[in-house]
TORPAVO-363653 format. One record per residue (C-alpha): residue number from 1; x, y, z. Coordinates in pm, 1 decimal, m for minus. Example, Ala and Ser with C-alpha at 12.3 -4.5 7.8 and 13.67 -1.06 7.14 Angstrom:
! TORPAVO-363653
1:1230.0:m450.0:780.0
2:1367.0:m106.0:714.0
END
This chain:
! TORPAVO-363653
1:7564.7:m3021.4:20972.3
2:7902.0:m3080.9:21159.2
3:8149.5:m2786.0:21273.5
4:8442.6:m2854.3:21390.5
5:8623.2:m2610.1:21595.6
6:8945.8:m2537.1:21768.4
7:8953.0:m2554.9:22122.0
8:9153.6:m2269.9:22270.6
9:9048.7:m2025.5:21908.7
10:8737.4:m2101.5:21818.6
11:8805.7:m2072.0:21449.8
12:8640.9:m2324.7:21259.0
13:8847.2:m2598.3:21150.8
14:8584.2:m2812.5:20902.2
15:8230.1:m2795.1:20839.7
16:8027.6:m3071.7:20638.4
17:7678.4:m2955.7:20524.0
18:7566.0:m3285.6:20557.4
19:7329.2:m3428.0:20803.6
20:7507.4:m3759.3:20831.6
21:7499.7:m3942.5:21156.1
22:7868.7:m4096.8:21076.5
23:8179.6:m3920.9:20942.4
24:8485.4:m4012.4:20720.8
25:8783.4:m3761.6:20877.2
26:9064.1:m3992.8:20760.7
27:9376.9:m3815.4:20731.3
28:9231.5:m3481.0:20839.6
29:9445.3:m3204.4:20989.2
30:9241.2:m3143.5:21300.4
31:9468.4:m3041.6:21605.5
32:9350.3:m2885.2:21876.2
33:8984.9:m2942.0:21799.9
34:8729.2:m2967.9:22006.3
35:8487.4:m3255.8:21975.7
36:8355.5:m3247.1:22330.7
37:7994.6:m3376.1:22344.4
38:7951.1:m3498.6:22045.9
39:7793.4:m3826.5:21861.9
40:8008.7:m3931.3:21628.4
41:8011.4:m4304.9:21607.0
42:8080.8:m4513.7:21344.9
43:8299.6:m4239.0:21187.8
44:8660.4:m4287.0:21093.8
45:8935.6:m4119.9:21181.2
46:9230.6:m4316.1:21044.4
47:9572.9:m4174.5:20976.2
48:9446.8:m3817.9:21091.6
49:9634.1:m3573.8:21320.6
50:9422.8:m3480.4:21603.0
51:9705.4:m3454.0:21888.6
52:9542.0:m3190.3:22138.7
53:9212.0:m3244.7:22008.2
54:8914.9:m3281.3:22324.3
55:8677.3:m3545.2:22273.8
56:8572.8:m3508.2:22652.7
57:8225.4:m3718.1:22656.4
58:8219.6:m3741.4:22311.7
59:8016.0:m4095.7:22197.8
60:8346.1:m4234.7:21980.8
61:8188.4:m4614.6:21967.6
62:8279.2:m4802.8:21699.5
63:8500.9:m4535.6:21532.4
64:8857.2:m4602.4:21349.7
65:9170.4:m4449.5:21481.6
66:9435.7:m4637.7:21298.9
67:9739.4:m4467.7:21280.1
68:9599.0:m4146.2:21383.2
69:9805.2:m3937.7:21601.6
70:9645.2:m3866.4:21926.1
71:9907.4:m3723.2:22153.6
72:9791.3:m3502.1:22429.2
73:9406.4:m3573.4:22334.9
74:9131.4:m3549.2:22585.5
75:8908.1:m3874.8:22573.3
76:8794.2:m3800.7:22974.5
77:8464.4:m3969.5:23003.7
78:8406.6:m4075.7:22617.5
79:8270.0:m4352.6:22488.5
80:8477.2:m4553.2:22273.3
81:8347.1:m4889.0:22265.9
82:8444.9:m5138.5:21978.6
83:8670.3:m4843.1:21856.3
84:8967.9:m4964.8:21667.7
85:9300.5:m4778.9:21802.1
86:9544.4:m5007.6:21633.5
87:9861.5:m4837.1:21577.1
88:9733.4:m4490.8:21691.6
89:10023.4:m4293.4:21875.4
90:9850.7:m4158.8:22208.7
91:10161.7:m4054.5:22421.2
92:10005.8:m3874.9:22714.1
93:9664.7:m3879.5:22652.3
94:9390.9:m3867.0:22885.3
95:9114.2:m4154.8:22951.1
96:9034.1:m4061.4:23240.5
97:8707.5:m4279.6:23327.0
98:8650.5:m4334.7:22950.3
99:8474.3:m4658.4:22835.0
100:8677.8:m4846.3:22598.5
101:8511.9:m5185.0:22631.6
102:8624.4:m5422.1:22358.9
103:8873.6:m5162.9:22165.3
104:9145.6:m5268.9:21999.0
105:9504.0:m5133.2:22127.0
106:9701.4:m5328.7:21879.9
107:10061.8:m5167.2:21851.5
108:9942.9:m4826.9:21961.6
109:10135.0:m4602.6:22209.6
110:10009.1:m4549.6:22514.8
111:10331.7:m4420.6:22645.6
112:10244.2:m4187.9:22942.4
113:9874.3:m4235.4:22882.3
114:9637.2:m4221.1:23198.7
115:9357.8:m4471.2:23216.7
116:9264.0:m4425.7:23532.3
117:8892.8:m4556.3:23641.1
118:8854.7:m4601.4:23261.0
119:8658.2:m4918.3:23142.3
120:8911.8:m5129.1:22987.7
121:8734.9:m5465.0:23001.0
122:8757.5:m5687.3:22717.7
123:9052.3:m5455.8:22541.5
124:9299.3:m5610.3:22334.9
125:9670.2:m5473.6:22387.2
126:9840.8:m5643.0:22116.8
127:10236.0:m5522.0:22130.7
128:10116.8:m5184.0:22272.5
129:10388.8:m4998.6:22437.6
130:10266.0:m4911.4:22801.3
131:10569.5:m4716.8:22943.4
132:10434.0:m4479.7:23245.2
133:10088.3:m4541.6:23168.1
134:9840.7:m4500.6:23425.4
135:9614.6:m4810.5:23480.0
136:9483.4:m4700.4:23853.7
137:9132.1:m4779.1:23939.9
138:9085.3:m4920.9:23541.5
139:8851.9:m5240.6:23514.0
140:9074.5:m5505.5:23313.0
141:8808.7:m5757.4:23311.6
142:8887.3:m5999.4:23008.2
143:9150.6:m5792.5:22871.0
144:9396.7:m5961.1:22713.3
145:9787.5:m5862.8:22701.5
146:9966.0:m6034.7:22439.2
147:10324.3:m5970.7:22347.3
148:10340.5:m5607.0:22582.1
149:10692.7:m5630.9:22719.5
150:10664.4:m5284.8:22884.9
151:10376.5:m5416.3:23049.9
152:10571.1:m5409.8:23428.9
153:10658.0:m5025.8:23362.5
154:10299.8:m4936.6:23331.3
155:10163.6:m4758.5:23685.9
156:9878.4:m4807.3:23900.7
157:9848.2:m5174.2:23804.5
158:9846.1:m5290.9:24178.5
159:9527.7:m5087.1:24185.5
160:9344.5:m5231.2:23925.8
161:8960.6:m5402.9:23952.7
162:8812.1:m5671.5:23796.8
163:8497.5:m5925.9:23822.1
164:8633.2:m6126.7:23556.2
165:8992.8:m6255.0:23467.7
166:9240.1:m6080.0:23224.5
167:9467.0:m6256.3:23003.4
168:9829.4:m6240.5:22975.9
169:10015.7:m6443.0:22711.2
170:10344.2:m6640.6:22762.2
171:10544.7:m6359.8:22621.2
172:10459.9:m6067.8:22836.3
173:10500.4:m6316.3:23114.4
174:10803.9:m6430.0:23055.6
175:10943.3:m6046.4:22960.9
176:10792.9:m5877.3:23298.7
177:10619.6:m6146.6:23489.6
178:10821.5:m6120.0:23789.1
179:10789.9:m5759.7:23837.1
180:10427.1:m5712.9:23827.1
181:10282.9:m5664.8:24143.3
182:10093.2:m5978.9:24302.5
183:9740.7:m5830.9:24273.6
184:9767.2:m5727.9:23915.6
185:9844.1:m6112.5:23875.7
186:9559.9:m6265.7:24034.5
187:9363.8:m6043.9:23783.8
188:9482.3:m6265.5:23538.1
189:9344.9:m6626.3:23425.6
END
């Protein structure tokens, strides 16, 4: 059985009498909630409105997030390998030493996000718009930016680790090349 709760009320925000190890909570009204903790991979999540929701240490890997909106959500320390964020709006949300090896950040906002120490190795930021997010101490390692223009307003990217090359397409080069600081460019290949 899964309850869902809010955060900051408690009140209980959906309950499935199931026992199923993955969950479909596509377009699901479910902000504020708190889903620190828990296991939910493989579930989806598309199109749902979770901004404010907590998913502090939550296992998230290999979920769907398409086009769900994730402002102000708490992934500190989750797991979100393989998870697909394509498209997801996550102004200001915090990643805080989260593992999102191999997740796709196609066209999602990331405006204001922080990433810091969070595993980002293998990610693909596909025309994601980076504006004021927070990239210190976060392990690029064969991630590839392709067509980010904002890429140069991002923060923390002098501070960035790697044991492994990023990529960076022609685009985002040519767009912001020239102000990226010189360590976050020998990151990439």
């Amino acid at each position: 059985m899964l309850t869902i709760r809010h955060k900051d009320t408690g009140a209980v925000l959906l309950q499935s009498p199931t026992k199923a190890t993955s969950f479909d909570l596509s377009v699901k009204g479910l902000q504020g909630a708190d889903f620190r903790q828990l296991d939910l991979r493989h579930s989806t999540f598309d199109s749902s409105f979770l901004d404010g929701a907590d998913f502090e240490g939550a296992n998230l890997s290999f979920c769907w997030f398409s086009g769900a909106m994730l402002r102000h959500t708490i992934f500190r320390r989750a797991k979100l390998s393989c998870a697909r964020l394509a498209h997801a709006a996550m102004s200001h949300a915090l990643c805080d030493g989260a593992n999102l090896r191999s997740a796709d950040l196609s066209f999602a906002i990331l405006r204001n996000a922080s990433l810091r120490e969070a595993d980002l190795s293998g990610c693909l930021f596909y025309k994601t718009s980076l504006e004021g997010a927070d990239f210190t101490g976060a392990d690029i390692s064969q991630a590839i930016f392709a067509r980010c223009p904002s890429l140069h307003l991002a923060k923390g990217l002098s501070e960035v680790v790697w044991s492994r090359p990023a990529s960076l397409d022609m685009s985002t080069h040519h767009a912001c090349g020239s102000h990226l600081p010189p360590s976050f460019l020998r990151a990439i290949e």
